[in-house]
OpenMM code with the backbone's topology and positions (N, CA, C; nanometers):
from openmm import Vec3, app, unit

residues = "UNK UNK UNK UNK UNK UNK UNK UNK UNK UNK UNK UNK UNK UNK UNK UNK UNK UNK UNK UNK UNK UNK UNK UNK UNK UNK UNK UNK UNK UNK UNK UNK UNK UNK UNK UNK UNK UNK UNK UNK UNK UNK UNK UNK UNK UNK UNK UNK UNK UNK UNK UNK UNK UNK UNK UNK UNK UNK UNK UNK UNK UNK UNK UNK UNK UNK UNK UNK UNK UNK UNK UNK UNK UNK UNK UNK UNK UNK UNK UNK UNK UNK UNK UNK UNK UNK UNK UNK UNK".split()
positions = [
    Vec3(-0.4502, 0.2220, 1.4927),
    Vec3(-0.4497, 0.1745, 1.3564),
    Vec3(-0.3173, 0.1136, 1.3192),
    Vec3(-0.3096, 0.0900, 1.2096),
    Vec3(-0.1939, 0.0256, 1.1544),
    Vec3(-0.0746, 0.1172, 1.1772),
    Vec3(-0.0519, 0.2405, 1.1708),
    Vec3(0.0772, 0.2975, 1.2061),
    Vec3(0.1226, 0.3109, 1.3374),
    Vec3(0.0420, 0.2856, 1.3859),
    Vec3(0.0399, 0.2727, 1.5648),
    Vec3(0.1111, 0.1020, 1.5827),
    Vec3(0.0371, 0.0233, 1.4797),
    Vec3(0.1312, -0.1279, 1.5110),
    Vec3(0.2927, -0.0882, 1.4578),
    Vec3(0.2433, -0.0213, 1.3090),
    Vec3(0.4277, -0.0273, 1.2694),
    Vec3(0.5421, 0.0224, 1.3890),
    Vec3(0.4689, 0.1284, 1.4672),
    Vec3(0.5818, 0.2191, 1.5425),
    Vec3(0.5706, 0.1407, 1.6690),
    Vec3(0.5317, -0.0158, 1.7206),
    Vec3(0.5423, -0.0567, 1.8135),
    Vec3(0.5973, -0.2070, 1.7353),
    Vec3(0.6766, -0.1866, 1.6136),
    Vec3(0.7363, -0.2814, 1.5975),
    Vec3(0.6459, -0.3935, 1.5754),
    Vec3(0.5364, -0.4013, 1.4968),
    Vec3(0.4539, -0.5490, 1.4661),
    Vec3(0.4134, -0.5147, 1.3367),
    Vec3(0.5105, -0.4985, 1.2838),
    Vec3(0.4516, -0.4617, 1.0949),
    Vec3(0.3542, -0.6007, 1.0849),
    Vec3(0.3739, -0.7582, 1.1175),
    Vec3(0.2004, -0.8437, 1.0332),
    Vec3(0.1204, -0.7406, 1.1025),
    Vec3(0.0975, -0.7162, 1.2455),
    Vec3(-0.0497, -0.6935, 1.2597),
    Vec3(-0.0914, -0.5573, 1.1676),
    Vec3(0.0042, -0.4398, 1.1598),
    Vec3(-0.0109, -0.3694, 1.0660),
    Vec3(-0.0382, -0.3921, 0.9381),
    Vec3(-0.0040, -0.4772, 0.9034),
    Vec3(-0.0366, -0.5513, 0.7626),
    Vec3(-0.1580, -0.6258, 0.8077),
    Vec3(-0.2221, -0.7247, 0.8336),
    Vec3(-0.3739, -0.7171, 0.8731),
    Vec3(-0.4489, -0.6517, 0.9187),
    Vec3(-0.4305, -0.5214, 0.9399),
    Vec3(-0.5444, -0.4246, 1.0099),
    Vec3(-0.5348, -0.3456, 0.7959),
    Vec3(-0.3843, -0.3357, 0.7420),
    Vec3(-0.3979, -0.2809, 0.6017),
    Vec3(-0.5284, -0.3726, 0.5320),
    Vec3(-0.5274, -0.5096, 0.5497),
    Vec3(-0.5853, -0.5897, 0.4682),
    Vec3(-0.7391, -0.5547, 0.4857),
    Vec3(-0.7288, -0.5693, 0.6394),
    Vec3(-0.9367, -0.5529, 0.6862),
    Vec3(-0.9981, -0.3815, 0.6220),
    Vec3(-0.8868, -0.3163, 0.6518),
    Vec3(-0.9415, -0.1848, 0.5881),
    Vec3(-0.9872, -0.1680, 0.4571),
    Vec3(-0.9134, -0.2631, 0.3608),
    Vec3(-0.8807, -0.2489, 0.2300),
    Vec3(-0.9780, -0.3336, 0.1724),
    Vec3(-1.0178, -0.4425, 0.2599),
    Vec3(-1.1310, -0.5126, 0.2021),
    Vec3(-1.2946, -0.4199, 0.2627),
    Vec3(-1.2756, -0.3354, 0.3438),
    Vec3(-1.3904, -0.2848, 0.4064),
    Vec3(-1.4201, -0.1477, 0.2568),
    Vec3(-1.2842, -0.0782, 0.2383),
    Vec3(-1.3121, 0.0248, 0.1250),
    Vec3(-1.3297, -0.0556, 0.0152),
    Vec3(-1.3119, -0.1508, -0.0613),
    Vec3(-1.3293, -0.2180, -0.1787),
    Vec3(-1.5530, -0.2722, -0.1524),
    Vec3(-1.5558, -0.3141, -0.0241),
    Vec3(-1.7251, -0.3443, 0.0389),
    Vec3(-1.7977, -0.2110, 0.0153),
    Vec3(-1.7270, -0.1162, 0.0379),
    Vec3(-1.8092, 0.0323, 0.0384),
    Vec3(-1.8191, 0.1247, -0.0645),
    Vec3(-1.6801, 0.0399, -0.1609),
    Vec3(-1.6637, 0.1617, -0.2895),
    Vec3(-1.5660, 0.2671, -0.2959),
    Vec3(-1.5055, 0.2572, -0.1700),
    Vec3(-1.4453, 0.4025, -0.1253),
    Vec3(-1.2726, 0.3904, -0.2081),
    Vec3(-1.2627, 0.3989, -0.3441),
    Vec3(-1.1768, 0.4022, -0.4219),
    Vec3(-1.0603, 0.5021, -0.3938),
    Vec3(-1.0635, 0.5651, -0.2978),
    Vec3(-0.9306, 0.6511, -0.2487),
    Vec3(-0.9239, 0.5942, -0.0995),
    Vec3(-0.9576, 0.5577, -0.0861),
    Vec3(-0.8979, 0.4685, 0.0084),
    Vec3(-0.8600, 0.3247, 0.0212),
    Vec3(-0.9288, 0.2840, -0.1086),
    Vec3(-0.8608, 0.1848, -0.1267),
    Vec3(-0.7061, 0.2012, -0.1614),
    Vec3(-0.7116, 0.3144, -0.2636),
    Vec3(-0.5264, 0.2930, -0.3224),
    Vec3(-0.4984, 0.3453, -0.2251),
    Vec3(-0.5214, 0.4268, -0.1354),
    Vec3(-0.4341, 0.4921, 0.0096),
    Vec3(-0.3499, 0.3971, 0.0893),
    Vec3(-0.5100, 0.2860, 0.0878),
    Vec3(-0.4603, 0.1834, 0.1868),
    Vec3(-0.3577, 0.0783, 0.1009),
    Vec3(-0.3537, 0.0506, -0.0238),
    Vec3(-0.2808, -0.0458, -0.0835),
    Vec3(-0.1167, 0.0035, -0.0737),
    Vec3(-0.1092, 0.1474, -0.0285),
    Vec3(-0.0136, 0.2415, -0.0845),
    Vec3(0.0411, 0.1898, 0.0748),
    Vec3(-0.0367, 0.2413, 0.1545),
    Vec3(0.0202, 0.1272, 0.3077),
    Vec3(0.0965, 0.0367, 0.3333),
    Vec3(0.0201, -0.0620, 0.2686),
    Vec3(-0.0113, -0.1967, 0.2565),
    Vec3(0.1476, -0.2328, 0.1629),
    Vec3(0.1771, -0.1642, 0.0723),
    Vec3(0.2582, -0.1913, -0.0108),
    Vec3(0.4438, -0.1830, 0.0661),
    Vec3(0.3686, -0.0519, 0.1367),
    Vec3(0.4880, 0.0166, 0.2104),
    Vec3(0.5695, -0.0876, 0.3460),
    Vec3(0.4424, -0.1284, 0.3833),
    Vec3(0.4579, -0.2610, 0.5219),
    Vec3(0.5036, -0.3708, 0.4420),
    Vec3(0.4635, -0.4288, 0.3602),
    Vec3(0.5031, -0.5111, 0.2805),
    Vec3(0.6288, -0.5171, 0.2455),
    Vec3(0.7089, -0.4477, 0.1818),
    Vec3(0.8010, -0.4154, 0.1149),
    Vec3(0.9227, -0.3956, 0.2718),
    Vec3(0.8798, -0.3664, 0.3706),
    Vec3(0.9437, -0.3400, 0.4887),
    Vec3(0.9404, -0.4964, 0.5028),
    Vec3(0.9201, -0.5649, 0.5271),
    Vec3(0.8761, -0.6791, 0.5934),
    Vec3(0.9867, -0.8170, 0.4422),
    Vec3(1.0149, -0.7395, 0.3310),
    Vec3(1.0450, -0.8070, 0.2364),
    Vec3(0.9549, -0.9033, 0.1861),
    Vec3(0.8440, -0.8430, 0.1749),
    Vec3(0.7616, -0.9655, 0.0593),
    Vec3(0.7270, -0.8917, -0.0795),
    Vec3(0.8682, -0.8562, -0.1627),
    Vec3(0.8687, -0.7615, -0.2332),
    Vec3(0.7708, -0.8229, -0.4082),
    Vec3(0.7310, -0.9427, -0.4035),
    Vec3(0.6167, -0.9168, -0.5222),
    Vec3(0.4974, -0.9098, -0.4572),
    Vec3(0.4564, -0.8669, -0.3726),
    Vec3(0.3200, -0.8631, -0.2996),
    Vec3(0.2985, -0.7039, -0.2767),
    Vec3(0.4366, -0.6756, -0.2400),
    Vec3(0.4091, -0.5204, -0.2133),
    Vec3(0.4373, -0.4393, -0.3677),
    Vec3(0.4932, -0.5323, -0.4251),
    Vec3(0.4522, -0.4607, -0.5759),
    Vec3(0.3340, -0.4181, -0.6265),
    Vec3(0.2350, -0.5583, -0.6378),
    Vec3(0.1411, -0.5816, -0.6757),
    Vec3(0.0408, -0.4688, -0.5972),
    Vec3(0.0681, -0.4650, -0.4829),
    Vec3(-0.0381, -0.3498, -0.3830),
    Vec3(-0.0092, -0.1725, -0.4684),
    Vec3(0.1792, -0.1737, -0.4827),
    Vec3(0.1855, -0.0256, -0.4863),
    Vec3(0.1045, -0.0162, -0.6699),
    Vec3(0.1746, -0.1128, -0.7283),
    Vec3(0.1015, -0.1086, -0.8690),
    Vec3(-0.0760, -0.0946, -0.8898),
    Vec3(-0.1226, -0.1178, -0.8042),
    Vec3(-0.2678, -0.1280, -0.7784),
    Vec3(-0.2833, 0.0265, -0.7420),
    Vec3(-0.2174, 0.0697, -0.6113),
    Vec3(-0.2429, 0.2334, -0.5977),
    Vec3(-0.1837, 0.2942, -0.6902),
    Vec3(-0.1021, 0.3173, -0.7870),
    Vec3(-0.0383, 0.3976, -0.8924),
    Vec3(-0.1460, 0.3603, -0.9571),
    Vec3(-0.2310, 0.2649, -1.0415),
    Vec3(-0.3247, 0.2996, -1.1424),
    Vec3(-0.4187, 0.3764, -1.0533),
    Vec3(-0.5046, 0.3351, -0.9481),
    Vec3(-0.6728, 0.3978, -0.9154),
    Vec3(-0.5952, 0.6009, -0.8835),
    Vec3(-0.4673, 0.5881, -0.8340),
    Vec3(-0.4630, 0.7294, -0.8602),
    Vec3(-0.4374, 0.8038, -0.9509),
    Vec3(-0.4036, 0.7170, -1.0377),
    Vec3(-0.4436, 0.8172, -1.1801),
    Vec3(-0.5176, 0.8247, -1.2198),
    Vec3(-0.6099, 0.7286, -1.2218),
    Vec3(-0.7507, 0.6801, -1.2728),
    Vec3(-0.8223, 0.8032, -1.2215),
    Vec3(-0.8105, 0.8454, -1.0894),
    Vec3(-0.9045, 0.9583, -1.0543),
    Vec3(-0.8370, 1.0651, -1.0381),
    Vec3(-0.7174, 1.0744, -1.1102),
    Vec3(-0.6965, 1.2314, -1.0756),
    Vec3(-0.6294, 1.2840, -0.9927),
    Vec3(-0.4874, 1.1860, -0.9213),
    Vec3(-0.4157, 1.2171, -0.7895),
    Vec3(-0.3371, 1.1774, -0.8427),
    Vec3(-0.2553, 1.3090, -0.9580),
    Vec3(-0.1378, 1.2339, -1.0193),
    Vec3(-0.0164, 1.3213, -0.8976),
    Vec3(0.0080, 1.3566, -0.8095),
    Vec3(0.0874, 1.3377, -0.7016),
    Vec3(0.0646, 1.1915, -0.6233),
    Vec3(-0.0142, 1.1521, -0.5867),
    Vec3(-0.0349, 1.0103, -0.4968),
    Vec3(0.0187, 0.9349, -0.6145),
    Vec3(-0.0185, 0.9500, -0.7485),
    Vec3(0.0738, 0.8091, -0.8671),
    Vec3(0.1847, 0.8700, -0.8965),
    Vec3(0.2565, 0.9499, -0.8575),
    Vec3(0.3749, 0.9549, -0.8439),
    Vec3(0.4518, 0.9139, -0.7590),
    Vec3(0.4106, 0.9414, -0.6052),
    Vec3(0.4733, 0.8550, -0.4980),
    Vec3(0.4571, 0.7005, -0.5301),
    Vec3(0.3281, 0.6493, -0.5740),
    Vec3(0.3367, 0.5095, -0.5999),
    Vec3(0.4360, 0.4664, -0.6433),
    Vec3(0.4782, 0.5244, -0.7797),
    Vec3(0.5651, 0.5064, -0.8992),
    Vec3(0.7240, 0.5292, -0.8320),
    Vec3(0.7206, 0.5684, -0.7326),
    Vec3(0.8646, 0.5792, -0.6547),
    Vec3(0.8483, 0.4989, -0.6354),
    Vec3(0.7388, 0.4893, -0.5252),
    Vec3(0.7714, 0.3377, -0.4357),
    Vec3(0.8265, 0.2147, -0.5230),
    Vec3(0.6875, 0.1806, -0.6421),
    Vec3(0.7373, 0.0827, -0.6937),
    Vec3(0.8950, 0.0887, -0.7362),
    Vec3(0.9018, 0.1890, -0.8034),
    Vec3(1.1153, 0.1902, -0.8068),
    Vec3(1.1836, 0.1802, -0.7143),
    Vec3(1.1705, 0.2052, -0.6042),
    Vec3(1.2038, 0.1638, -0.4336),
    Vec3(1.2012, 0.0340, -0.4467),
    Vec3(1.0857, -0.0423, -0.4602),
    Vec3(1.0789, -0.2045, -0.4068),
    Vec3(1.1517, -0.2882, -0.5162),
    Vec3(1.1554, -0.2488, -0.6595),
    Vec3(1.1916, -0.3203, -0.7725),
    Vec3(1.3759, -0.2912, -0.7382),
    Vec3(1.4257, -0.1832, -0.6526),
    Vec3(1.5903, -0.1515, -0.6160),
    Vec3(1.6075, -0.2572, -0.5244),
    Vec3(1.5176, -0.2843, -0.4453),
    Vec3(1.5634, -0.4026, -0.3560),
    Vec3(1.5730, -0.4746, -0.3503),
    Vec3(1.6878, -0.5766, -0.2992),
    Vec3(1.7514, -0.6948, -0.2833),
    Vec3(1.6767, -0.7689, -0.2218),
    Vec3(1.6461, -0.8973, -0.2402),
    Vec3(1.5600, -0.9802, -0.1466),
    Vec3(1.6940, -1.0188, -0.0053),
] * unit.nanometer
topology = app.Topology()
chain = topology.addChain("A")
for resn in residues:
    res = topology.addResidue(resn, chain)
    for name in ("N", "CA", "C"):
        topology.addAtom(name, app.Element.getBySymbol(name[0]), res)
């Protein structure tokens, strides 16, 4: 899977295996895995410096986990996003 690309050093393909997943849970409904995967997605992103894209992903997982009730998972979001908004392009 995708953490298997990050730790062999290919954060895109990790970031396209985030994307196919994320469009497969959004096809199925599966709303915790979608923000799981955006929360990914945000994280590779933000590694990679495409820091309004990986905003937009972690901001996406901070709402659906509050939305349902994983106010620990929208808290890490809510770091992250303060993580990516600290960084320098």
């Amino acid at each position: 899977g995708a953490a298997y690309y990050n730790d062999l050093g290919d954060p895109r393909r990790a970031i396209e295996y985030y994307e196919q997943d994320l469009k497969i849970a959004h096809e199925i409904g599966d709303v915790m895995r979608a923000a799981t995967t955006s929360f990914n997605l945000a994280v590779a992103l933000a590694n990679q410096g495409q820091r309004s894209e990986a905003l937009h992903r972690a901001e996406y997982a901070a709402q659906i986990f509050a939305q349902i009730g994983h106010a620990q998972y929208a808290q890490q979001a809510q770091q992250l996003i303060a993580q990516i908004r600290g960084k320098k392009e």
